[in-house]
N, C-alpha and C positions, 0 to 999 in steps of 0.2 A: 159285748160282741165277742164271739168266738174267732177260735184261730179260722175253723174251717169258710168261715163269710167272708172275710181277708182275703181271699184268690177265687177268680172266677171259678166257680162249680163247673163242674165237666156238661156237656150239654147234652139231652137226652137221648137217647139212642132214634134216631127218627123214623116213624112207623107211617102209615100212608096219609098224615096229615102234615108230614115234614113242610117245613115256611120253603116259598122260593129261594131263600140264602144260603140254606142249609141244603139243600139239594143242589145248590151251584157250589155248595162246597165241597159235597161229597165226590161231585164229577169232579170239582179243580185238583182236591187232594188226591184224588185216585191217580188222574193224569198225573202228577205230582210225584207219586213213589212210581209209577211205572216208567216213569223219565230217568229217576233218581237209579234204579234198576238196571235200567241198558245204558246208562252212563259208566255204573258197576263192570257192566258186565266187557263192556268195547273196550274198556282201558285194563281192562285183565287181558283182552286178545288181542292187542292191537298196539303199532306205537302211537304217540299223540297224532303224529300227522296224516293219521287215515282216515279216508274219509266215515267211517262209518262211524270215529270217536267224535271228528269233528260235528255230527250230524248229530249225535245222540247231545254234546255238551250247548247244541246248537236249542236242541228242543227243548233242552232240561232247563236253558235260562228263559226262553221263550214262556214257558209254562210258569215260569218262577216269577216273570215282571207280571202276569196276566192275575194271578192270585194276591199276589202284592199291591196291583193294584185294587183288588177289592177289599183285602180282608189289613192294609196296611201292616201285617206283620204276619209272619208266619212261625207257628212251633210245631214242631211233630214230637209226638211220644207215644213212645213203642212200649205196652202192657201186655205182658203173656203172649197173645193172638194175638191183637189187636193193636191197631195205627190211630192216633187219634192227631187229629190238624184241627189247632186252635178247639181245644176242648170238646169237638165235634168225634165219632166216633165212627170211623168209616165203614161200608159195611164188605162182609166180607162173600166171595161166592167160591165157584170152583176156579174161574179165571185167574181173583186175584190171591187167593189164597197163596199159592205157589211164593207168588212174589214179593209179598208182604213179608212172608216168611223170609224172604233170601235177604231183603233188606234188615230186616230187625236183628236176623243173627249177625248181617255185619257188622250191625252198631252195638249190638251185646257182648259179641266180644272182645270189644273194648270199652266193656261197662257204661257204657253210651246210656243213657235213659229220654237224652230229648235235644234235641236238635233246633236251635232259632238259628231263622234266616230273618236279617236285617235289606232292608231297605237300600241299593245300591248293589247288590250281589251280581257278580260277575262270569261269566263262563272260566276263566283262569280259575279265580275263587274256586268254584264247583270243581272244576280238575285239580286243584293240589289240595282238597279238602278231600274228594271222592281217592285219590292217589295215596291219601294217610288211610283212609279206610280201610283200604285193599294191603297194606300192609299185616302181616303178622303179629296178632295181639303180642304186647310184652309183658313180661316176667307177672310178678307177685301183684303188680299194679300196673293190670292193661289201662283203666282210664289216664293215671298220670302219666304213665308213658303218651300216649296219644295228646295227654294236653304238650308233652313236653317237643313233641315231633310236629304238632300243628305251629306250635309258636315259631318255629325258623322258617315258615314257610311264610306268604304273602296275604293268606287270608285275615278279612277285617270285617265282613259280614255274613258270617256263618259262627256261630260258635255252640257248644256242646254241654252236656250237664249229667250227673248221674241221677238217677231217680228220686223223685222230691222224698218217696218214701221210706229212702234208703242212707239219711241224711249223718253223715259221719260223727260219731260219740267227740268232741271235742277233746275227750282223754287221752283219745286214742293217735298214735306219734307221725301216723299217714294224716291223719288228718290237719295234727297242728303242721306238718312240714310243707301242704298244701298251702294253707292262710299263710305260713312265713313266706315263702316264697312270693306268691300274691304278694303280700305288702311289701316287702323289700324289695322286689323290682318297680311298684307301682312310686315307692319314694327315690328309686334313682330317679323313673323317668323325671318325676317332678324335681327334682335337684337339677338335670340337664337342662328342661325348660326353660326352669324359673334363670338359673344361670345364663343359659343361651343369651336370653331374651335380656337380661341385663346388659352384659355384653357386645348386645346389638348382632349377634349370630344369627342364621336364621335357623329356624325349627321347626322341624318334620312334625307332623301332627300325626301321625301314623302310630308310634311307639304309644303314643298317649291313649290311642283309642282302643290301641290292643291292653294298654294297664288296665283301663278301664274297667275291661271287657272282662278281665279276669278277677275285677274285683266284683262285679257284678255276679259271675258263677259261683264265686267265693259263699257272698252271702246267698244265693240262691240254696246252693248245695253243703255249706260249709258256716252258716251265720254265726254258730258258738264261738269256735273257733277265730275267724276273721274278726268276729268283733270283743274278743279279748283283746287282740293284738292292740286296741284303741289306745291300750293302757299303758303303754309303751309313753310315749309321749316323752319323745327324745329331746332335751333341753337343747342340747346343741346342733339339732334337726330341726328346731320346731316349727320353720318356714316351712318343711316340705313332708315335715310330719304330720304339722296339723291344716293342711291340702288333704291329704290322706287320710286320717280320720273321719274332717268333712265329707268326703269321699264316701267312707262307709256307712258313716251315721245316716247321712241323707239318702244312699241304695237301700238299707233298712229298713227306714222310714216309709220311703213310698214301696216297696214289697208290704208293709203292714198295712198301707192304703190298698193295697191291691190292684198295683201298678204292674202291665206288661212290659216282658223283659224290654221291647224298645224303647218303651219310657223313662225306661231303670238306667240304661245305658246312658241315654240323652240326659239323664239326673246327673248321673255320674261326672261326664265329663263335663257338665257346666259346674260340679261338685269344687272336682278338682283343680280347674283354672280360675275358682270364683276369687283367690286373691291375687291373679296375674299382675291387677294395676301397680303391685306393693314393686316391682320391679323399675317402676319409674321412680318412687318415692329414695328421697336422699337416704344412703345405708346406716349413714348416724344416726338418722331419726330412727329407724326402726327398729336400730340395736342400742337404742335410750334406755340406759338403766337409770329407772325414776320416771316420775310422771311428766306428763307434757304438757308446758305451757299451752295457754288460749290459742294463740299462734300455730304453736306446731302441729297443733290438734290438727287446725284452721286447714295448712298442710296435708296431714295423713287422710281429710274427708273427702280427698281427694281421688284417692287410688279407687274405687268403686268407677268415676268416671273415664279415671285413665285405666281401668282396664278394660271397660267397652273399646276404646279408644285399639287399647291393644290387639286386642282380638279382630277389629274388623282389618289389622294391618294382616293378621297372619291367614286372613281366607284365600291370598293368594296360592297359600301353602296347600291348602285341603279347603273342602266347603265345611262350615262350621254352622251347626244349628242355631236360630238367631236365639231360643229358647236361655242356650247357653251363655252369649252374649247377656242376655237379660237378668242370667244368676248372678254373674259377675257385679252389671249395675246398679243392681236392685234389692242386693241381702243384705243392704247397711238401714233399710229403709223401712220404717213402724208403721205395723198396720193403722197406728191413727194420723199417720205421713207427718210425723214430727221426727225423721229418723233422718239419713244425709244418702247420697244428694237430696238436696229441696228440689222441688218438682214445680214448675210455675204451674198447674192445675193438677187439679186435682187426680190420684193411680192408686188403683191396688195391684202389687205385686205380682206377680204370677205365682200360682201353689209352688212350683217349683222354687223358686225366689223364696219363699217363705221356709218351704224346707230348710234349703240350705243355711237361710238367716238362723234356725235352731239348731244345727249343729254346726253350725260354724260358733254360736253360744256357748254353747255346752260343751264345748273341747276347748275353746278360747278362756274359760273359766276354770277349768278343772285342770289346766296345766302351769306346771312353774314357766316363765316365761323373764326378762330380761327388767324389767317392771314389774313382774308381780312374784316374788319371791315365795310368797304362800298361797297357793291355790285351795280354790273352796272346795267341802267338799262335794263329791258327784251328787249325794240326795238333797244339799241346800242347795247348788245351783238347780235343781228340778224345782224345788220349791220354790225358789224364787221367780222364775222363769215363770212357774204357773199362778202364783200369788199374787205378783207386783205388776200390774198394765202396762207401768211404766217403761217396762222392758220393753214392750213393745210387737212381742212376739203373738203366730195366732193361735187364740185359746185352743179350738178346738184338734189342732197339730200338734200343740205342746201335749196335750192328753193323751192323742196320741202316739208320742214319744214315750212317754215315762210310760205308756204301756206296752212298748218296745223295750225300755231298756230294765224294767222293772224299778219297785221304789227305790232300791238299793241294784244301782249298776253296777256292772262289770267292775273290777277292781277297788272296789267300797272296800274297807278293813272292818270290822264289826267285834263287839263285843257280846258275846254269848250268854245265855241265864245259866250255864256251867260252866261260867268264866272262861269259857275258853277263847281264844282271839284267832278270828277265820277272817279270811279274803273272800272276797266273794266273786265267783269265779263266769257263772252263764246265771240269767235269770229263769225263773222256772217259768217252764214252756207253759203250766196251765194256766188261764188268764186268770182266775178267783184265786192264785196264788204268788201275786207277784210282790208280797209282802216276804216271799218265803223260799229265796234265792238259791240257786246251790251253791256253797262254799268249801273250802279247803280247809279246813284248823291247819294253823300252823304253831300256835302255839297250847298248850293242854292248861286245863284250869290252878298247873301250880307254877304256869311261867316255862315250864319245860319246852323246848323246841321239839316239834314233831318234826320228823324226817324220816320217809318222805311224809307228804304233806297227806292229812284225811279226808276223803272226800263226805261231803252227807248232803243230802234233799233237805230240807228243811220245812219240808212238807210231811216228813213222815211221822207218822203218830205212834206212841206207843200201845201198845194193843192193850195192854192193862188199864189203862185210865183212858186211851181213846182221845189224848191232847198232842201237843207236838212234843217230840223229843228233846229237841233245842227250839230255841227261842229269841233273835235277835231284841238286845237290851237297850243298845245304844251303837253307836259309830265313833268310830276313832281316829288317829291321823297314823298311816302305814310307818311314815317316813321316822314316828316316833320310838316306833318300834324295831326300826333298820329294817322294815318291808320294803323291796321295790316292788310293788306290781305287775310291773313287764317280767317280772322274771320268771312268774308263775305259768309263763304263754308261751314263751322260747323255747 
C-alpha cells in the first residue's frame, strides 16, 4: 500500500453529474468562506459590539453547525486558487473569485495551509480565531508566530496546519523547535493532571485538549520530527513521558490508517489519559523496583478500570468523548480477551482501544523504566509484537505500525557494512524502503566520533555497481556506546 492511499484522495472536480452531496457541499462550503469573509471583514471595521460583527459572527456559526452537521467535520485548504472543503474542490466564478482570494491570502500569510473546524465551534471561537487572522503576519515565522498568538487565546475547536505538501525537513532547527515545544508542553500538561488528580484537585480539561491538538498538527505537519522526540524517554518522567509518546504513536498510527483529523484528535486525547487510572493505584507499587508479586500484579490490573471510573468523575469538568473513556478501559485487553479487565461476555476492542494497546506496547518496552533496567530493543519489540499471539495485540495494526515506524525505528543504534555506528534518525518515507532508514553516523568505521553527526539515506545506491552505499549489518545497544538518543532530537 502506498503513502498516497493512506489519506482520503481529493475528490473530483464535479462536472454536471456531481452526486446530491457534493452539490450540497459546494453550496455549504461556499456559504461557508463567504461567511468566514464578512466575518473578516466587520471585525477589521467595526468594534466587537456592533451590530453588523455580531451579525456576520452570528451567520458564520449558523452556517458552520449546518455543515457540521452533515459532513461531521470540516477542513478547508487553500491551493494556488483554489478552496477545497473536506477534499471537494469548490467551484470558482466571477462572484466568488474576489472572495476566495481575500480569504486564502489571509491565511497564507501566515503560512496557513488548512484550517479544521471541530465539532462544538463557537461564535467567540470564530472571533478570537478570525481576530489572530487579521493581525499582522510575524517575523521569519508567520505560521509559528500565529500558532504562538492562537494559543493564549480561548479557541479549542478551530485549529490550523501548513501545507501537507510543504512538510518540514526534520533537520531543519524551526522545525525540531516546533515538535520540542509540542512535546514539552503536552508533558507538563500531563504532569499537572496526572498530579492534580492524585491529589484530588480538580482539573481543567481544556489545557489537555489544546496539548492534544497540538500534537496532532505536529504529526500532521511535522511527523519526522515530533516522532523522534519518542526517543527521549525520560526515566524520571516516564509517567508523563510515556502518556506522551502514547500520544503520538497512536496520532500516527491512525494518520497511516487514514484517519480524519477529528478522529486523530479523539485518538489523541483517549491517547493520552489512557493510564489516568495509575493515579488511584498505591505510589509504591508503581515505583516497585523489581518485579511484582501475584498480588500486586492482582492490584495494578486494576487501574484500566479505575480509570474509566476516573474519567467519568471529570465530565463534570468538560464533556469527554465516551470513545476516550473506552481507551482508557480497554488497552490492557487481548484481542483473544485473555487480557485484563475480564469481561463477563464476550468484546472486542474498539480500533482505537487497540491502537493505543500498541503503543502503549511499544514505548512500555523500549523504555528503561523502575523494573525493567534494560529495555528491549525497538526492532525486537516489533518483532515480537508481530510474531508471538500471545501478546495479544491486532495482527493486521501491528503491520501497520512497523510500517509507520519502519523495521528499524526512530532511535535504533545500528551497525554499518562500513563499520560505521549510525542512530537512526526518521524512517524512510518510501514504503519498499523501510529496511533502509535515514541515519546519522556518529561514529566512523575506526571508532572515531563524528561531530557534527553525518546524515545519509540509506537508500542511496551507488551509481557504479547500482547497490546500496551502506548497509545495515546488525543492531546495537546506544547506551553501550554512551549514545543517548534524545539527544540527537533536542
Amino acid at each position: 500500500m502506498t503513502e498516497q492511499t493512506l489519506s482520503a484522495a481529493p475528490r473530483a472536480f464535479p462536472g454536471g453529474g456531481a452526486s446530491p452531496d457534493e452539490r450540497g457541499l459546494q453550496r455549504r462550503g461556499r456559504d461557508l468562506l463567504f461567511a468566514i469573509a464578512a466575518a473578516l471583514r466587520s471585525l477589521q471595521l467595526y468594534p466587537l459590539e456592533n451590530q453588523a460583527v455580531v451579525n456576520s459572527l452570528g451567520e458564520l456559526e449558523s452556517i458552520t453547525l449546518e455543515l457540521l452537521g452533515v459532513e461531521e467535520h470540516i477542513t478547508l485548504r487553500f491551493v494556488g486558487d483554489f478552496f477545497f472543503v473536506n477534499d471537494l474542490r469548490l467551484r470558482i466564478d466571477l462572484h466568488s473569485y474576489a472572495t476566495y482570494g481575500a480569504v486564502g491570502r489571509a491565511l497564507a500569510g501566515h503560512g496557513i495551509g488548512e484550517v479544521e473546524v471541530a465539532a462544538g465551534v463557537t461564535a467567540p471561537e470564530w472571533t478570537a480565531f478570525l481576530a489572530v487572522v487579521n493581525t499582522a503576519p510575524g517575523g521569519d515565522d508567520p505560521f509559528g508566530a500565529f500558532l504562538e498568538r492562537l494559543e493564549r487565546t480561548s479557541v479549542v475547536h478551530l485549529s490550523v496546519a501548513p501545507d501537507r505538501e510543504s512538510e518540514p525537513d526534520p533537520r531543519d532547527d524551526e522545525a525540531r523547535r516546533m515538535a520540542k515545544r509540542a512535546y514539552a508542553q503536552t508533558v507538563a500538561v500531563a504532569r499537572e493532571v496526572m498530579t492534580g488528580l492524585r491529589m484530588g484537585r480538580g482539573v481543567s480539561l481544556r489545557p489537555v485538549k489544546r496539548a492534544v491538538q497540538s500534537i496532532v498538527d505536529q504529526v500532521l505537519s511535522n511527523e519526522a520530527s515530533i516522532m523522534g522526540l519518542t526517543s527521549l524517554r525520560d526515566y524520571d518522567e516516564y509517567t508523563f513521558t510515556h502518556s506522551v509518546n502514547v500520544c503520538i504513536f497512536s496520532v500516527a498510527l491512525g494518520k497511516k490508517l487514514g484517519f480524519h483529523k477529528s478522529q486523530l484528535y479523539e485518538l489523541g486525547l483517549g491517547a493520552l489519559l489512557h493510564d489516568v487510572g495509575k493515579v488511584r493505584m498505591p505510589v509504591d507499587l508503581i515505583n516497585k523496583a523489581g518485579p511484582l508479586t501475584e498480588a500486586e500484579f492482582g492490584v495494578l490490573k486494576e487501574h484500566p478500570a479505575e480509570g474509566l471510573l476516573q474519567l467519568f468523575d471529570m465530565r463534570g469538568l468538560a464533556e469527554l468523548p465516551l470513545r476516550a473513556m473506552l481507551m482508557a478501559y480497554e488497552h490492557h485487553m487481548k484481542v483473544d480477551q485473555t487480557g485484563y479487565p475480564r469481561s463477563i461476555r464476550p468484546r472486542n476492542p474498539t480500533v482505537f482501544s487497540r491502537i493505543v494497546a500498541i503503543a502503549d506496547g511499544f514505548d512500555a518496552a523500549t523504555t528503561k523504566r523502575s523494573y525493567q533496567a534494560q529495555p528491549w530493543p525497538p526492532e525486537k519489540v516489533l518483532q515480537e509484537m508481530r510474531d508471538n499471539p500471545e501478546r495479544g495485540f491486532d495482527p493486521l495494526l501491528v503491520k501497520a505500525f512497523i510500517s509507520m515506524t519502519g523495521i528499524y525505528p526512530v532511535g535504533s543504534a545500528v551497525i554499518l557494512d562500513s563499520f560505521e555506528l549510525a542512530l537512526v534518525t526518521a524512517r524512510n518515507p518510501r514504503p519498499e524502503a523501510l529496511h533502509q532508514p535515514i541515519v546519522q553516523v556518529v561514529f566512523d568505521g575506526f571508532g572515531v566520533r563524528v561531530d557534527p553527526p553525518l546524515t545519509y539515506d540509506l537508500s542511496e545506491l551507488d551509481p557504479a555497481t547500482g547497490k546500496p552505499l551502506r548497509t545495515i549489518i546488525k543492531t546495537t545497544d546506544p547506551e553501550r556506546y554512551g549514545i543517548h538518543a534524545g539527544d540527537f532530537f533536542v
